[in-house]
N, CA, C and O atoms as a printed pandas DataFrame, in Angstrom:
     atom_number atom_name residue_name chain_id  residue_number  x_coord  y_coord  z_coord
0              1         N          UNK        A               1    3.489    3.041    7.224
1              2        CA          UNK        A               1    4.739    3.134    7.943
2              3         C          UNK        A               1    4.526    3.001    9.450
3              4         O          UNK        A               1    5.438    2.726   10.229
4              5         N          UNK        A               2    3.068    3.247    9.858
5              6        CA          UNK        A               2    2.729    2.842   10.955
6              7         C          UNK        A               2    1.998    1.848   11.310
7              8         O          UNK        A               2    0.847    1.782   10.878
8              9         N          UNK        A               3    2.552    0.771   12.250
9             10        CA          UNK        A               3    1.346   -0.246   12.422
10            11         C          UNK        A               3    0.329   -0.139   13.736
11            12         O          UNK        A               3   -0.772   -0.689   13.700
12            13         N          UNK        A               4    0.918    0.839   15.250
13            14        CA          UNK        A               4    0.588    0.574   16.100
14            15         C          UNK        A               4   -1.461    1.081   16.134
15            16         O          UNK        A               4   -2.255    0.768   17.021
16            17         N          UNK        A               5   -1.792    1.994   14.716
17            18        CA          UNK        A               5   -3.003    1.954   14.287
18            19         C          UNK        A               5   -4.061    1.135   14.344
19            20         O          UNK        A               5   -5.244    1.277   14.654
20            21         N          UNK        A               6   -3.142   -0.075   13.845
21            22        CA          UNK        A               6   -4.456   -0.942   13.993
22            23         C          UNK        A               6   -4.810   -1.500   15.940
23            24         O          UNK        A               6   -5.812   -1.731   16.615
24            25         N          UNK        A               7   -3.553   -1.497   16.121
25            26        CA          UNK        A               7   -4.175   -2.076   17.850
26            27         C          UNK        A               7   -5.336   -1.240   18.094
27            28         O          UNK        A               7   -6.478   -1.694   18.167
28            29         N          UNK        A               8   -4.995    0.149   18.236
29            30        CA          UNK        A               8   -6.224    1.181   18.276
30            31         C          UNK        A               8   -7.407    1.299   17.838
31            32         O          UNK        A               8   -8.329    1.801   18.482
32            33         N          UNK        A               9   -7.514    0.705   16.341
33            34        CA          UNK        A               9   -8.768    0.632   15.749
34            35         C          UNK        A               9   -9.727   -0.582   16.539
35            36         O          UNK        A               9  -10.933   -0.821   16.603
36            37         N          UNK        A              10   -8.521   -1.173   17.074
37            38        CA          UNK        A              10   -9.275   -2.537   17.363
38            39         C          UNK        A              10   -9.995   -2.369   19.119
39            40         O          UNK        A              10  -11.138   -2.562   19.532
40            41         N          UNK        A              11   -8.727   -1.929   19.819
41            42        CA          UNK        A              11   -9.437   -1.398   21.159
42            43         C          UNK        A              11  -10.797   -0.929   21.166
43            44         O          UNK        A              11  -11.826   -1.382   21.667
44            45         N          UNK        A              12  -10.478    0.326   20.326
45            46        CA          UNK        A              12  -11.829    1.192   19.985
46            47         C          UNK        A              12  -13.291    0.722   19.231
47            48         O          UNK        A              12  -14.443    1.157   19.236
48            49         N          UNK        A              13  -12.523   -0.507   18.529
49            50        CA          UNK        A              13  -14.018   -1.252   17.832
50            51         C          UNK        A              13  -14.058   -0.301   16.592
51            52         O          UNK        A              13  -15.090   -0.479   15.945
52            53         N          UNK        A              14  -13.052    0.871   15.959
53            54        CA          UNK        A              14  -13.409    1.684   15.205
54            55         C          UNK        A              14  -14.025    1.169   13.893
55            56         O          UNK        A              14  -13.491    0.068   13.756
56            57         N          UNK        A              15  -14.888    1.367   12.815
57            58        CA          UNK        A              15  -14.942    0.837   11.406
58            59         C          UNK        A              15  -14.313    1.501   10.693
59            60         O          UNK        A              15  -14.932    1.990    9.747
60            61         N          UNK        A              16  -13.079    1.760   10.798
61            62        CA          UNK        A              16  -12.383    1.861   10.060
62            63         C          UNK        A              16  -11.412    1.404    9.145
63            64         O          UNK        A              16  -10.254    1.118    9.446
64            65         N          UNK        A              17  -11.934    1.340    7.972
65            66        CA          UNK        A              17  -11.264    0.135    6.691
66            67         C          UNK        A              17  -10.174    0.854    6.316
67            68         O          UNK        A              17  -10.175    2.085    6.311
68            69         N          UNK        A              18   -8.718   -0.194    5.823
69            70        CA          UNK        A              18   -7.781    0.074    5.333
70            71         C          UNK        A              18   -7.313   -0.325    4.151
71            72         O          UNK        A              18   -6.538   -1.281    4.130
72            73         N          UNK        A              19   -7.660    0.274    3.044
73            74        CA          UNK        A              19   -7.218   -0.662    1.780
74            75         C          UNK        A              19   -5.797   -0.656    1.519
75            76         O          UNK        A              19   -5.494    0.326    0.843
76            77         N          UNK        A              20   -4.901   -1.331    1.785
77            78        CA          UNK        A              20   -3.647   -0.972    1.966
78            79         C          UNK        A              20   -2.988   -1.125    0.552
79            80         O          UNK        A              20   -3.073   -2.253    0.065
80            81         N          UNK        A              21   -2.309   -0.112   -0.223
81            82        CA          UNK        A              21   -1.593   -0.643   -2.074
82            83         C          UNK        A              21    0.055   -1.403   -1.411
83            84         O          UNK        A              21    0.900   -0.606   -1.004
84            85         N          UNK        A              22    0.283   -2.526   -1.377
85            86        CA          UNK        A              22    1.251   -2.749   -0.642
86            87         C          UNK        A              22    1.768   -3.055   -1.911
87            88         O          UNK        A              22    0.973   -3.729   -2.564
88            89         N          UNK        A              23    3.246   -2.695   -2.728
89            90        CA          UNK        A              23    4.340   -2.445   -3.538
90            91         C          UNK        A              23    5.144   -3.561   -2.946
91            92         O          UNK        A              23    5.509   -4.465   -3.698
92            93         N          UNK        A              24    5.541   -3.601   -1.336
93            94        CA          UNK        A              24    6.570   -4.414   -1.381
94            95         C          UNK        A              24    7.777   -3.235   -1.421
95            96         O          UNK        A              24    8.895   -3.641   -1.741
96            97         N          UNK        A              25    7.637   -1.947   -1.146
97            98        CA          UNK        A              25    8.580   -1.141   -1.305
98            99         C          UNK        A              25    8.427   -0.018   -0.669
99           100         O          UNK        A              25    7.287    0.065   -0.215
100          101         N          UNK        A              26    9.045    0.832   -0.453
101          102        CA          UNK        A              26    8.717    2.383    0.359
102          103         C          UNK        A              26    8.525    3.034   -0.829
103          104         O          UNK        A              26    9.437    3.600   -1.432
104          105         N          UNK        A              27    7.301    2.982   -1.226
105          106        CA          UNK        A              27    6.760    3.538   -2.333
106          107         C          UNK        A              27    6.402    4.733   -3.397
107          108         O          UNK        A              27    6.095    4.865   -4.582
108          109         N          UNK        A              28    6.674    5.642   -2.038
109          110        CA          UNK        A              28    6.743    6.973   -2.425
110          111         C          UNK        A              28    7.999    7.383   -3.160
111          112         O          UNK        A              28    8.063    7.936   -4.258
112          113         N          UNK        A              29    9.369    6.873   -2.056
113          114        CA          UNK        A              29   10.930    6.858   -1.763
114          115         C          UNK        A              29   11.168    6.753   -3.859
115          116         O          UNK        A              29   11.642    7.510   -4.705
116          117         N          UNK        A              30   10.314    4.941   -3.879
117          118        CA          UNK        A              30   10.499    4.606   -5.416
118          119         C          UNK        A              30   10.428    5.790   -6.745
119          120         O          UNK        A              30   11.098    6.155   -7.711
120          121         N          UNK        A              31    9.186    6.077   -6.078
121          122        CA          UNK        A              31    8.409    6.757   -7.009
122          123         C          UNK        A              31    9.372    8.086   -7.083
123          124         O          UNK        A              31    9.913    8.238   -8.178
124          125         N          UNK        A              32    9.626    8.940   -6.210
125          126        CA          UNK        A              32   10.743    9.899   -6.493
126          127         C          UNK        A              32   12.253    9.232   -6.992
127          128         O          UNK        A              32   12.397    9.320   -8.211
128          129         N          UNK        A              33   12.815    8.915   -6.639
129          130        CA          UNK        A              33   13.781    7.663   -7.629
130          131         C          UNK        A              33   13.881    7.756   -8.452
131          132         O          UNK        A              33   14.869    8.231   -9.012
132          133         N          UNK        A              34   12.823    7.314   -8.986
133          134        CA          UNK        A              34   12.031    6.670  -10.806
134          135         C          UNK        A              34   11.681    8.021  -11.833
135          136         O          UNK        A              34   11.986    8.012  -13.026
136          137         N          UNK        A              35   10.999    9.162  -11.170
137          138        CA          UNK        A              35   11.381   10.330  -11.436
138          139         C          UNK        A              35   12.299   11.433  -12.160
139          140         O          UNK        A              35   12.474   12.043  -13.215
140          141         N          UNK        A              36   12.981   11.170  -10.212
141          142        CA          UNK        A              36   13.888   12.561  -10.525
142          143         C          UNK        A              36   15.368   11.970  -10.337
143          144         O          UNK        A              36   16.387   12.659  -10.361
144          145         N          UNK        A              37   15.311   10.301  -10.107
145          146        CA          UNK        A              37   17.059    9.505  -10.051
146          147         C          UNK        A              37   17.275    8.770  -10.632
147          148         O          UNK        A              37   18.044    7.897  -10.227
148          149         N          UNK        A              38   16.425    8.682  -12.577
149          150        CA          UNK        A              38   16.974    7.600  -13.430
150          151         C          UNK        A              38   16.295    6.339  -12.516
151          152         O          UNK        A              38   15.907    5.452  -13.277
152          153         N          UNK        A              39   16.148    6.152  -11.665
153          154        CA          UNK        A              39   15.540    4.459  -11.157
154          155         C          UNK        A              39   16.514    4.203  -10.687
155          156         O          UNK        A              39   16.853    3.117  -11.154
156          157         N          UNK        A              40   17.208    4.544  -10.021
157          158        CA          UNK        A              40   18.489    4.688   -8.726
158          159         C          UNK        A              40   18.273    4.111   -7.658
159          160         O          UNK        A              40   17.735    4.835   -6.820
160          161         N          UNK        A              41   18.518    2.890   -7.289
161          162        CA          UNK        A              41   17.294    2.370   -5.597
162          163         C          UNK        A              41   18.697    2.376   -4.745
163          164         O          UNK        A              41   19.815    1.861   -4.717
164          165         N          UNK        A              42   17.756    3.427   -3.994
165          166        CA          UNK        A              42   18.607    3.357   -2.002
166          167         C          UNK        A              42   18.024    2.467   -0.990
167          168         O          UNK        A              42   17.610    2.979    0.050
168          169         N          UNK        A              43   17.930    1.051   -1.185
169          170        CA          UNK        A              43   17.680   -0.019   -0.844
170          171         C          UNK        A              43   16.154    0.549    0.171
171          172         O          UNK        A              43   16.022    0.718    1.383
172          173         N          UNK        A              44   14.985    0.749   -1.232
173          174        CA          UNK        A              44   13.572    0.726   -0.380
174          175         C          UNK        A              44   12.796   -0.323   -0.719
175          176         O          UNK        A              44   11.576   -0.263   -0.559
176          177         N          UNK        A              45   13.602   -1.769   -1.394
177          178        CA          UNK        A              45   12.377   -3.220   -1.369
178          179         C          UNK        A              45   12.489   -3.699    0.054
179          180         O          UNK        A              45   13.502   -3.941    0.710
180          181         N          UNK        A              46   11.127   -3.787    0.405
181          182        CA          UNK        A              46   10.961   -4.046    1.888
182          183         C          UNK        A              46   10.556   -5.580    1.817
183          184         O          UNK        A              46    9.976   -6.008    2.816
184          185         N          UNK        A              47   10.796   -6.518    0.713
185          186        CA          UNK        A              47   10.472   -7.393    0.498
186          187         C          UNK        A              47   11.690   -8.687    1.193
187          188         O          UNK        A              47   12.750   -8.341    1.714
188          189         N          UNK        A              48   11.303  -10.005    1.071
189          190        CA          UNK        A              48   12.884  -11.125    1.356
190          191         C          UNK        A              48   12.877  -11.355    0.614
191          192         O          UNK        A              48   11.929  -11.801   -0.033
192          193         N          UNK        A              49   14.608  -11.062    0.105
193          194        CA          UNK        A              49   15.148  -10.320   -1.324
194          195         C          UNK        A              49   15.457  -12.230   -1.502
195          196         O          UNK        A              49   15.867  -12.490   -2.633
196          197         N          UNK        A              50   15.301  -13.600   -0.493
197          198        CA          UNK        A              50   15.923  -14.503   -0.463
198          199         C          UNK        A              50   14.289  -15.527   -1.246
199          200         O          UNK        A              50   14.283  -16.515   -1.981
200          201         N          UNK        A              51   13.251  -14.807   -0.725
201          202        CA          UNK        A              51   12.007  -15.739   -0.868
202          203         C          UNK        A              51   11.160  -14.719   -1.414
203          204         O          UNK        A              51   10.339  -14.097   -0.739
204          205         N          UNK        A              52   11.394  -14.523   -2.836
205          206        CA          UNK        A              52   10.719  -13.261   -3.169
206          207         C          UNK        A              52    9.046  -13.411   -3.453
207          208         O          UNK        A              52    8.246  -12.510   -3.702
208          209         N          UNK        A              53    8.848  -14.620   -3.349
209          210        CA          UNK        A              53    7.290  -14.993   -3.581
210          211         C          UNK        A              53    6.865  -14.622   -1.959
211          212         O          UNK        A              53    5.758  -14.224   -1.598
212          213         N          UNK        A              54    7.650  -14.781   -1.385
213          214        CA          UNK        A              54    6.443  -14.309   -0.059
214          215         C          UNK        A              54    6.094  -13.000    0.328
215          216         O          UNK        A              54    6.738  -12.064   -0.147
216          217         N          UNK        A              55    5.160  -12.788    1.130
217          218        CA          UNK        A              55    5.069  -10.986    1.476
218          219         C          UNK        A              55    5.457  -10.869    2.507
219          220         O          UNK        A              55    4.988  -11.386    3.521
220          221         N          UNK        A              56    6.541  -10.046    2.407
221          222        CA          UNK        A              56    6.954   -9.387    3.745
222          223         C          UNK        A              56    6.572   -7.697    3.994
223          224         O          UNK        A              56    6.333   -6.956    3.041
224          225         N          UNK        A              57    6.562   -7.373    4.988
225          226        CA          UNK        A              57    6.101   -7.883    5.884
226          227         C          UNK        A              57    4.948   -8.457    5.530
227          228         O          UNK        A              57    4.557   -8.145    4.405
228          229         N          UNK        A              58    4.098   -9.402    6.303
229          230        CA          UNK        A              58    2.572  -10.114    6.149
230          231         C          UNK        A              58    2.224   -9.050    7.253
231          232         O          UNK        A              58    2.265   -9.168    8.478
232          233         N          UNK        A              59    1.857   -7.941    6.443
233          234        CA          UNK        A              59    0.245   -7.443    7.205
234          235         C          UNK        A              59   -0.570   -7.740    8.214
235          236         O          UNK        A              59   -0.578   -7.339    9.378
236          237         N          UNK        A              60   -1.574   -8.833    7.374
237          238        CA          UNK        A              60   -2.003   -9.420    8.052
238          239         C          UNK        A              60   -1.839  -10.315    8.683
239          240         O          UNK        A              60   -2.866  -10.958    8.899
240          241         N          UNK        A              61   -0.425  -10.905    9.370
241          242        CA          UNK        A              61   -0.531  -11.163   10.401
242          243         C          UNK        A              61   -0.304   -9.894   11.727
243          244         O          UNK        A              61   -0.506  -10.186   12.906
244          245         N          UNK        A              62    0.068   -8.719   11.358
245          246        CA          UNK        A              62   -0.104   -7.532   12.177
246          247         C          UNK        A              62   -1.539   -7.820   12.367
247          248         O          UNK        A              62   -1.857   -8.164   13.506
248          249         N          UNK        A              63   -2.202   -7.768   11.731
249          250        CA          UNK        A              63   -3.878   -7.260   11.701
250          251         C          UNK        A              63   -4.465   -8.498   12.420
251          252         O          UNK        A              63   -5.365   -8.175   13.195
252          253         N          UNK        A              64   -4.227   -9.725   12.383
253          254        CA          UNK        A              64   -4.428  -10.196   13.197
254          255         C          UNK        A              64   -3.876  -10.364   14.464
255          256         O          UNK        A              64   -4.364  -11.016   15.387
256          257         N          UNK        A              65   -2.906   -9.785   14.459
257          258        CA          UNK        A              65   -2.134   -9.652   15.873
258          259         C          UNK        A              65   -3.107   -8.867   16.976
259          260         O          UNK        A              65   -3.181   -9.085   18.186
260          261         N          UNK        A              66   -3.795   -7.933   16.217
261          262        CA          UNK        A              66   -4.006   -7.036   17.261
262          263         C          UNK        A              66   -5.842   -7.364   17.169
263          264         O          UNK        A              66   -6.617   -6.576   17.711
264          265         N          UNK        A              67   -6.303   -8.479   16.498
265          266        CA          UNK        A              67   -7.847   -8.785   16.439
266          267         C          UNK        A              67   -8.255   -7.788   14.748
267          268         O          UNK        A              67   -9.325   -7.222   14.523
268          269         N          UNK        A              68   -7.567   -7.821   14.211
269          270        CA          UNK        A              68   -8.431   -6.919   13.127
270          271         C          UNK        A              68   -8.534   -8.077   11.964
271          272         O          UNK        A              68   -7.580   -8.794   11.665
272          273         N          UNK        A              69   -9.656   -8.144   11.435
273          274        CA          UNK        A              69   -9.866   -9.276    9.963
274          275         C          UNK        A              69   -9.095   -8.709    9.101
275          276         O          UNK        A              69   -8.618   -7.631    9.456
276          277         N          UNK        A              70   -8.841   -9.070    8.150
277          278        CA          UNK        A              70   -8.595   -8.709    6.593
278          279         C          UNK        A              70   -8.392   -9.748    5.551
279          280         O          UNK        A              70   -8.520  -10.968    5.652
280          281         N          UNK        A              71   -8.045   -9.012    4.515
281          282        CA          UNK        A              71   -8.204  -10.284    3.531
282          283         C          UNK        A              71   -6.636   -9.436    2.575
283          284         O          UNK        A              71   -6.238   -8.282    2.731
284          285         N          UNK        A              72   -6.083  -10.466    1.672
285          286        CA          UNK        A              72   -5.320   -9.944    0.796
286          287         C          UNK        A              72   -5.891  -10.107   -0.698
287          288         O          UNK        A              72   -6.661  -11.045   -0.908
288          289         N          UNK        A              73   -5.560   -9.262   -1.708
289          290        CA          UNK        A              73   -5.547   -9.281   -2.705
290          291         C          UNK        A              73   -4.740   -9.606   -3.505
291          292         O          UNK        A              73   -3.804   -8.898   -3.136
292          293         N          UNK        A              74   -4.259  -10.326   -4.612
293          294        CA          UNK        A              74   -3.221  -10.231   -5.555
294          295         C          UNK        A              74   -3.299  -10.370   -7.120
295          296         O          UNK        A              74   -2.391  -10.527   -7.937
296          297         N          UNK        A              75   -4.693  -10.263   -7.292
297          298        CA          UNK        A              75   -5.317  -10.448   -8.468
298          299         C          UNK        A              75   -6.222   -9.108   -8.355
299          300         O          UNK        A              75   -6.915   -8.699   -7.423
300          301         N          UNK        A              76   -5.842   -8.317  -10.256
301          302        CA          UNK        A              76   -6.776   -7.323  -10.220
302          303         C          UNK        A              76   -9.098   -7.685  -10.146
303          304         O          UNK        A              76  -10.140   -7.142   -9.778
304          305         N          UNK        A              77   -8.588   -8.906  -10.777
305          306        CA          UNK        A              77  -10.272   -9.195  -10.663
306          307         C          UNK        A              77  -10.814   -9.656   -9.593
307          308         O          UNK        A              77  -11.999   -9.988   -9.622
308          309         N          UNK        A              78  -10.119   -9.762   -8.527
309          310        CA          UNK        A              78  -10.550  -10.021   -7.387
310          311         C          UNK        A              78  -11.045   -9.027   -6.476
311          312         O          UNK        A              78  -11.679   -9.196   -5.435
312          313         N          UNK        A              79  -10.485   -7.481   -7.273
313          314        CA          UNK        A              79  -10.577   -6.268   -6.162
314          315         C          UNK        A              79  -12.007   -6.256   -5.931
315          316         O          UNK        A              79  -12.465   -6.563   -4.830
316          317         N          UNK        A              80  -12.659   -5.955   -6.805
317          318        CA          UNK        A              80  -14.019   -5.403   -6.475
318          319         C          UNK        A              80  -14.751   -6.110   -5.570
319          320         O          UNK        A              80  -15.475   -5.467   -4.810
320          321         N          UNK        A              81  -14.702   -7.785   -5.457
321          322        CA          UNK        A              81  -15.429   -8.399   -4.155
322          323         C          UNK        A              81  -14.856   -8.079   -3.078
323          324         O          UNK        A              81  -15.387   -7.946   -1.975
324          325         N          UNK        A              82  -13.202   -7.876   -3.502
325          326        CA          UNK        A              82  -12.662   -7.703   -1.689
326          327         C          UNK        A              82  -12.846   -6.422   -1.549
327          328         O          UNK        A              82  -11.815   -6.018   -1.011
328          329         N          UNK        A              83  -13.362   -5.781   -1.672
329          330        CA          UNK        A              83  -13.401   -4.279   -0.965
330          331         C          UNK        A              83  -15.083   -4.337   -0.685
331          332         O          UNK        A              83  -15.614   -3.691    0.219
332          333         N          UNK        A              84  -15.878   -5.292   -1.691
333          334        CA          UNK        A              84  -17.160   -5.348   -1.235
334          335         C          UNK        A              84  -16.830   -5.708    0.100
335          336         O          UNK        A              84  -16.504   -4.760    0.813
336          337         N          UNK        A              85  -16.832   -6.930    0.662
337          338        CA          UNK        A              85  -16.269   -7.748    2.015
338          339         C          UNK        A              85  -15.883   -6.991    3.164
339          340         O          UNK        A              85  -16.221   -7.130    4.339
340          341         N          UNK        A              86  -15.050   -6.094    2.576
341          342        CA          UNK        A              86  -14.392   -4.992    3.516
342          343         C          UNK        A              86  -15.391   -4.255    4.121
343          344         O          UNK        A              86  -15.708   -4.136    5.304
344          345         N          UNK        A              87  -15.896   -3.714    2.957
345          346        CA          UNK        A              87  -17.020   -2.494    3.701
346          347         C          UNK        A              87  -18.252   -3.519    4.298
347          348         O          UNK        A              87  -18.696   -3.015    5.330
348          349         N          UNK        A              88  -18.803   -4.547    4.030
349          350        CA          UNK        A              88  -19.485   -5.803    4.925
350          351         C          UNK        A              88  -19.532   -5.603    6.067
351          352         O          UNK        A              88  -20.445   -5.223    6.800
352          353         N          UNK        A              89  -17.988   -6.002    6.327
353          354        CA          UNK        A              89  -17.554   -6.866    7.712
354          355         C          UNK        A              89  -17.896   -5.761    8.506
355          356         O          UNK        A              89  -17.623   -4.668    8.009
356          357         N          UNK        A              90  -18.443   -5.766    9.653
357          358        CA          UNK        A              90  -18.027   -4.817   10.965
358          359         C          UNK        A              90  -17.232   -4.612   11.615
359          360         O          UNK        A              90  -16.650   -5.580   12.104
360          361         N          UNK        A              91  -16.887   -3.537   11.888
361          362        CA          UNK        A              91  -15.658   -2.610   13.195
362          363         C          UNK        A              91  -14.282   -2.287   11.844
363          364         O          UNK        A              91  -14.416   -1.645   10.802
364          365         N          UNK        A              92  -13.322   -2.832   12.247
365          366        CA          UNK        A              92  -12.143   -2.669   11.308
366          367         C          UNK        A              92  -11.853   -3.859   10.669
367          368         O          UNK        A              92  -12.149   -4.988   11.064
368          369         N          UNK        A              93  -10.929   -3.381    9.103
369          370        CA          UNK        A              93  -10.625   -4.055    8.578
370          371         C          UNK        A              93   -9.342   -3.925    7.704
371          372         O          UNK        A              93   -8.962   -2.755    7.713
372          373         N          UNK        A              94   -8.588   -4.696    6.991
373          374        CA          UNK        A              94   -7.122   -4.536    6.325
374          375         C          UNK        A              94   -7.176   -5.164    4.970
375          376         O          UNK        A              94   -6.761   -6.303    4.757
376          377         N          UNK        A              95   -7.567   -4.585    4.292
377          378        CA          UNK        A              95   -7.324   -4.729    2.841
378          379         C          UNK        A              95   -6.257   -4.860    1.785
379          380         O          UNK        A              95   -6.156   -3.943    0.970
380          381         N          UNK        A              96   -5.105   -6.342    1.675
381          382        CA          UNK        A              96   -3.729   -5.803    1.484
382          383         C          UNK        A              96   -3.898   -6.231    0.063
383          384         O          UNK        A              96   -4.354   -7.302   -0.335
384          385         N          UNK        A              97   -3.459   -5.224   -0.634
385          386        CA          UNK        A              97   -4.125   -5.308   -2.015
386          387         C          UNK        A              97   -2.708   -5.228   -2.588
387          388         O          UNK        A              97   -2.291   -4.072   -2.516
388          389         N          UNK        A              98   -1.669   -6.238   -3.235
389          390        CA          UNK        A              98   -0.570   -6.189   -3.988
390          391         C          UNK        A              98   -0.445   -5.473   -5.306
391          392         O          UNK        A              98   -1.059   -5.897   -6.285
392          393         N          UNK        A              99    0.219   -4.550   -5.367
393          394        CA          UNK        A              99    0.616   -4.065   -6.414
394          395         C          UNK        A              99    1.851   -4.103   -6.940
395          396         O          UNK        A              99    2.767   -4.671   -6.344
396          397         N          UNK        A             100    2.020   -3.499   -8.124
397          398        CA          UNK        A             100    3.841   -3.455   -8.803
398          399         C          UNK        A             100    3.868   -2.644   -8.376
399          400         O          UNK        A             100    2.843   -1.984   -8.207
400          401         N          UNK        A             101    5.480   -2.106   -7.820
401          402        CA          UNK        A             101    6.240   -1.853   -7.669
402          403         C          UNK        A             101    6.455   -0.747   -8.560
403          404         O          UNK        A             101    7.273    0.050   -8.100
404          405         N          UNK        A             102    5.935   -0.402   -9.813
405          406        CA          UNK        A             102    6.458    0.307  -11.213
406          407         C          UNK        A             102    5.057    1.168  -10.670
407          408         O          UNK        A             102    5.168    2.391  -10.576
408          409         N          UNK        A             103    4.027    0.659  -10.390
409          410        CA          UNK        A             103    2.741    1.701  -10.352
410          411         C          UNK        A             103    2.956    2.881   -9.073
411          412         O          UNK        A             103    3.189    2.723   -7.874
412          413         N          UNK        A             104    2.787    3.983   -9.818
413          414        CA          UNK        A             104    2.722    5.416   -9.623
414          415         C          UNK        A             104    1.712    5.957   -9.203
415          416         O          UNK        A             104    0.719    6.015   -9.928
416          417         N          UNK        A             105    1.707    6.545   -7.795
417          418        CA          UNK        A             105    0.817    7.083   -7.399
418          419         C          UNK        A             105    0.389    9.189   -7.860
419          420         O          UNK        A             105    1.017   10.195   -7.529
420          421         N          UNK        A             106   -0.588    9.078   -8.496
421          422        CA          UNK        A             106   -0.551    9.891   -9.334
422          423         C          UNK        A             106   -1.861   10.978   -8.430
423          424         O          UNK        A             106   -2.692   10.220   -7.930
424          425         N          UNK        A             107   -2.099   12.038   -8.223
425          426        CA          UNK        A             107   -0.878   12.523   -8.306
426          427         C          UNK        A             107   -0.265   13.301   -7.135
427          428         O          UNK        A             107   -0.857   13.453   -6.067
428          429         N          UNK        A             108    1.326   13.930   -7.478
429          430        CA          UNK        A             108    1.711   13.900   -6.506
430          431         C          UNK        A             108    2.683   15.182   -6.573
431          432         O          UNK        A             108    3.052   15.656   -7.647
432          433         N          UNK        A             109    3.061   15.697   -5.316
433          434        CA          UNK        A             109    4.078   16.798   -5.242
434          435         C          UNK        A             109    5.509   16.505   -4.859
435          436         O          UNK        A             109    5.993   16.077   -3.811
436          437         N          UNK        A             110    6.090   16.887   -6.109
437          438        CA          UNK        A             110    7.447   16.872   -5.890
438          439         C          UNK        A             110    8.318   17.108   -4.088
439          440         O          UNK        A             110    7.769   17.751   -3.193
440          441         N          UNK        A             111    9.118   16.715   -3.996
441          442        CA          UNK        A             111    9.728   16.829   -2.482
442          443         C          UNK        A             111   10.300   18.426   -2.667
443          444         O          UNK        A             111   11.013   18.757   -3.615
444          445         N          UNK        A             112    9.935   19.192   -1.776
445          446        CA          UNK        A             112   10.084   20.488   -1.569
446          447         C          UNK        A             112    9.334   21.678   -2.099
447          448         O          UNK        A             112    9.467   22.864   -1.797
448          449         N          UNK        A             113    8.526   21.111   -2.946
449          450        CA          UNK        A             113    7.286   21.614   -3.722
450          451         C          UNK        A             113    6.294   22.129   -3.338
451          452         O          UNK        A             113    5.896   21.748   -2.237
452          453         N          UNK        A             114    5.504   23.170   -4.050
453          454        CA          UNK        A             114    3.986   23.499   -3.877
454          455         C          UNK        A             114    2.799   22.787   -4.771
455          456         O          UNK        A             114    2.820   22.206   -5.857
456          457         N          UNK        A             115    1.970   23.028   -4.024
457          458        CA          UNK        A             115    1.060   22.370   -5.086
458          459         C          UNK        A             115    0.580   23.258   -6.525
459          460         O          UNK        A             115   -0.444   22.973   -7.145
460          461         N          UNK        A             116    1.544   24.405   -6.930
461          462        CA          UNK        A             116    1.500   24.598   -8.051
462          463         C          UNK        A             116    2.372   23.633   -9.013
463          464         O          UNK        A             116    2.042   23.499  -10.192
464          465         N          UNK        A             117    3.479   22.975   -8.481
465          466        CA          UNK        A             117    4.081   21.667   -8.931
466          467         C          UNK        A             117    4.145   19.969   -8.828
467          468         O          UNK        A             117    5.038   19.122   -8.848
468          469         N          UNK        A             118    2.553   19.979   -8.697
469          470        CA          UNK        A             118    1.619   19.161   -9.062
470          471         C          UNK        A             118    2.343   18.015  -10.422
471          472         O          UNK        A             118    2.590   18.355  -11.579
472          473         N          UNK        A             119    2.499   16.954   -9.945
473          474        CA          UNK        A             119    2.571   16.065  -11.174
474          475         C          UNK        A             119    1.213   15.175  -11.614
475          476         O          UNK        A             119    0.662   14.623  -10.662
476          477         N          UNK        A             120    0.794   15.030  -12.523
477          478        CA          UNK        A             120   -0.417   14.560  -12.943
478          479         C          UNK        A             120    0.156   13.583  -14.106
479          480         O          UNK        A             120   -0.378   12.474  -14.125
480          481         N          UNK        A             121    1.204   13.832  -15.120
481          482        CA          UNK        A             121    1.318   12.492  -15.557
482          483         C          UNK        A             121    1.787   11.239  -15.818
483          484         O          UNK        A             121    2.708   11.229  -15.002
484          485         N          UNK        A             122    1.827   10.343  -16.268
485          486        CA          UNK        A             122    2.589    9.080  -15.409
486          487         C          UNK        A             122    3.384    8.958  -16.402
487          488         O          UNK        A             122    3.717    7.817  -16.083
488          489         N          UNK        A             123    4.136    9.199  -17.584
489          490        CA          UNK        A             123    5.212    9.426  -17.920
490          491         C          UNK        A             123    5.371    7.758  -18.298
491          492         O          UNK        A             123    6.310    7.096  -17.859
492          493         N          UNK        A             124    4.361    7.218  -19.137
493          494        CA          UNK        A             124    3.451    6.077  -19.958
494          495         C          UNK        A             124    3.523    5.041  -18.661
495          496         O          UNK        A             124    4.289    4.088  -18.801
496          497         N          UNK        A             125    2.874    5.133  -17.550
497          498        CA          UNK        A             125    3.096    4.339  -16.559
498          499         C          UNK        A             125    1.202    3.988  -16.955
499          500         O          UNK        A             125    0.277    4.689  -17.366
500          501         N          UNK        A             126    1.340    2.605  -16.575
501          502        CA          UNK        A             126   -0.447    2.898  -16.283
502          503         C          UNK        A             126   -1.326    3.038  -14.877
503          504         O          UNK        A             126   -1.276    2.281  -13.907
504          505         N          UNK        A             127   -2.178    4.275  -15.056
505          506        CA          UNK        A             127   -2.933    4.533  -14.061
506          507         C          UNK        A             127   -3.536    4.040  -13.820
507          508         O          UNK        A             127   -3.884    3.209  -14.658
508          509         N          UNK        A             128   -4.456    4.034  -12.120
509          510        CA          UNK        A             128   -5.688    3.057  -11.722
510          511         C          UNK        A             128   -6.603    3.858  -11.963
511          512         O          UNK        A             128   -7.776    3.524  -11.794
């Protein structure tokens, strides 16, 4: 939700890698939705609802905006070299790794919750 990070990483020369799960959606927002609102969407596809094959935002052109490499992903068999690559390269990097939209980040605390109300299962979603 923040981009002005990477300028910083980059000033700083930090090595700090970002594997980013980009949905294409405010993901969390979904994921409570899908939950606890039947799958109710309060308009969180952050995608162009007109050119749905493209990625919006493109990341990486942030990441290159500000000097940082990265690479995208959109194939699961591709992950394991690109994160090899990632950890490779020197200083920073942006890892935009596409996912569905339906995948659940597991796990997680309900909004207003303690972590005695812990959700752990995906409610037949499949986990990574």
């Amino acid at each position: 939700m923040n981009i002005q990070e990477l300028a910083t990483i980059s000033v700083e020369n930090l090595p700090v890698k970002i594997p980013l799960l980009n949905n294409q959606h405010l993901g969390m927002v979904v994921q409570m939705e899908d939950r606890f609102y039947k799958a109710n969407r309060a308009h969180t596809y952050l995608g162009n609802p007109w050119e749905e094959s493209e990625i919006f935002p493109d990341m990486l052109k942030f990441a290159d905006a500000c000097g940082v490499p990265g690479a995208r992903v959109t194939k699961k068999e591709d992950l394991r070299g690109a994160i090899g690559k990632m950890l490779e390269t020197p200083g920073p990097y942006l890892l935009d790794v596409i996912v569905p939209h339906q995948e659940h980040v597991l796990p997680m605390i309900p909004s207003g919750g303690t972590f005695k109300d812990v959700i752990t299962e995906s409610h037949g979603r499949t986990k990574y």
